[in-house]
C-alpha positions, 0 to 999 in steps of 0.5 A: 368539279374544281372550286372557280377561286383557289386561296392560295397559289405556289410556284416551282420551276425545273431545270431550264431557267431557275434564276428567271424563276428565282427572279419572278417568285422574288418580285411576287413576294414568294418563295420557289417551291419545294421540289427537286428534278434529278435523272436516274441512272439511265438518264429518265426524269425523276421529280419529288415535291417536298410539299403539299399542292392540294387544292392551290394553284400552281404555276410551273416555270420551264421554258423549253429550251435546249436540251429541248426534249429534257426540259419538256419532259421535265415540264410533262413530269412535274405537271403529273406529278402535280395533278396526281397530288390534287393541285387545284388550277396547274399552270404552265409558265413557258416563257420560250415554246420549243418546237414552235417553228414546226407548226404546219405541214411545209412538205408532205408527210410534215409532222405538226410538232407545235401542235403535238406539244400542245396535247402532250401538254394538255394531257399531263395535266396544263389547265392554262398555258402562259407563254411569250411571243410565240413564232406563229401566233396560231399556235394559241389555236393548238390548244383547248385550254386558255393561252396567254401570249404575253409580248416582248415589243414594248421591253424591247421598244422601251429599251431603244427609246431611252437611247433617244435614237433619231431617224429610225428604221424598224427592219423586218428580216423576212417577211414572216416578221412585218407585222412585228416590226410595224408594231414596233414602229408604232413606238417610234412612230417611224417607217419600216424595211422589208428584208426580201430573202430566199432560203434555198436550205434550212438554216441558210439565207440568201439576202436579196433586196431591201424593201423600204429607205434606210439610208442614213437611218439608225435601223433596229431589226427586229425578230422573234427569235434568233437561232444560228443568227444567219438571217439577222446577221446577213440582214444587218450586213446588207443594210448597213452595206446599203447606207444605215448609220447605225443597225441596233437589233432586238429579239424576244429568244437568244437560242443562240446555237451553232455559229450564232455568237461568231457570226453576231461577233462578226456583223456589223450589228453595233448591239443587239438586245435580247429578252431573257426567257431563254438562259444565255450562260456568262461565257455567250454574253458578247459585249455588244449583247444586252439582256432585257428582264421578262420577269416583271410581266410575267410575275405581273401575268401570274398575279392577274391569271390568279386574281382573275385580273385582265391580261389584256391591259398589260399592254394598254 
């Protein structure tokens, strides 16, 4: 039976996102794990640690991002290869859940992917998941281990409050996202818009009707993620078509696949802010793009999970 209180912790990351990992360890005041994450030959993963996990907890930064499939594995390996050395508590830190979107039977014969993941991850060893605005909050229910599901409202609401905008609008692009967009408004203490849409392919959106007043007003949209970017753009197209002074946009993941940096170039979004737990390359940064820092609350959720300290009160 393991001890309920381990004297030290490390922190390794795999390939997806070192320098978010390089950044949390840098403001906990430790250094990055010694480890390397290579591919032999015929393209299978292959990780070595080059120092002792025995009886320390350990946290693994990787967000499963694209390529999707790589980094999961990677994340699965490492966590193996943790277990097998007698680390004490293993930790996954996934600032940004792959496969997320998959997370109930739409149609028949559906496979439940998010759930999938879960027990993969689970099995190769996770004592604890760390991860940030998932896109269905069920996904915690996936899991027979903790989950903490940290928030990226109040980065991003911080960041819109210091530019002292008047008359907001907090729009909700879909209604999948109302409930985050009221508890964003909850900052600015402002009323919300409903973008009411159809989506007759994957991927596509067919902009129907605004829900709410947003004439005049300085709107921020507000999703969790943004993939190919159709919804956001076409809902800031239509807001601002019907009168919005300004249309801001915030999101916690820039997946930013197939055509998204186009049709954000494109739209009439004035600047769009996003969390940094996916990595956005130099070359995809768009000058209306700001990116906002998630390491300060997980290097904080890390510190707490370890000190058995509240998670709840970060956002107190």
């Amino acid at each position: 039976m393991k001890n309920s209180v381990f004297s030290d912790y490390k922190v390794f990351a795999g390939n997806a996102h070192t320098e978010l990992a390089e950044e949390i360890t840098s403001i906990m005041g430790k250094p990055l794990g010694k480890a390397t994450v290579t591919k032999f030959s015929d393209g299978e993963i292959s990780v070595n640690l080059w120092e002792t996990v025995r009886g320390v907890d350990v946290y693994i930064i990787q967000p499963t991002c694209g390529p999707v499939n790589d980094n999961l594995m990677e994340l699965l390996i490492m966590m193996d290869s943790m277990k097998r050395a007698s680390a004490g508590r293993i930790n996954a830190v996934i600032p940004y859940y792959g496969y997320a979107r998959q997370d109930r039977k739409a149609k028949a014969r559906d496979p439940i992917t998010a759930k999938l993941v879960a027990n993969l991850l689970v099995a190769a060893g996770a004592d604890r998941v760390l991860t940030m605005d998932l896109h269905a909050n069920q996904i915690q229910g996936y899991f027979d281990i903790p989950v903490d599901h940290l928030v990226g409202i109040p980065i991003i609401a911080k960041y819109f409050k210091e530019k002292n905008l008047e008359d907001v609008c907090i729009v909700s692009p879909d209604h999948g996202s109302v409930t985050r967009a009221r508890n964003m408004a909850e900052y600015f203490n402002c009323p919300i818009a409903i973008v009411d849409k159809r989506r007759p392919e994957p991927n596509k959106s067919e902009i129907m009707n605004i829900i709410g007043d947003i004439k005049g007003k300085n709107c921020i949209i507000l999703d969790d993620m943004i993939d190919t970017a159709g919804t956001i753009t076409n809902a800031a197209n239509v807001i601002k078509e019907m009168g919005a002074k300004n249309v801001y946009a915030g999101a916690t993941h820039g997946v930013l696949s197939g055509p998204a940096l186009e049709r954000i170039e494109a739209s009439s979004i004035c600047e769009l802010a996003l969390l940094n737990t996916v990595p956005v390359p130099e070359d995809k940064k768009l000058d209306k793009m700001t990116m906002l820092s998630v390491a300060p609350i997980f290097a904080e959720a890390m510190t707490r999970v370890f000190t058995n300290g509240s998670i709840s009160k970060l956002f107190d």
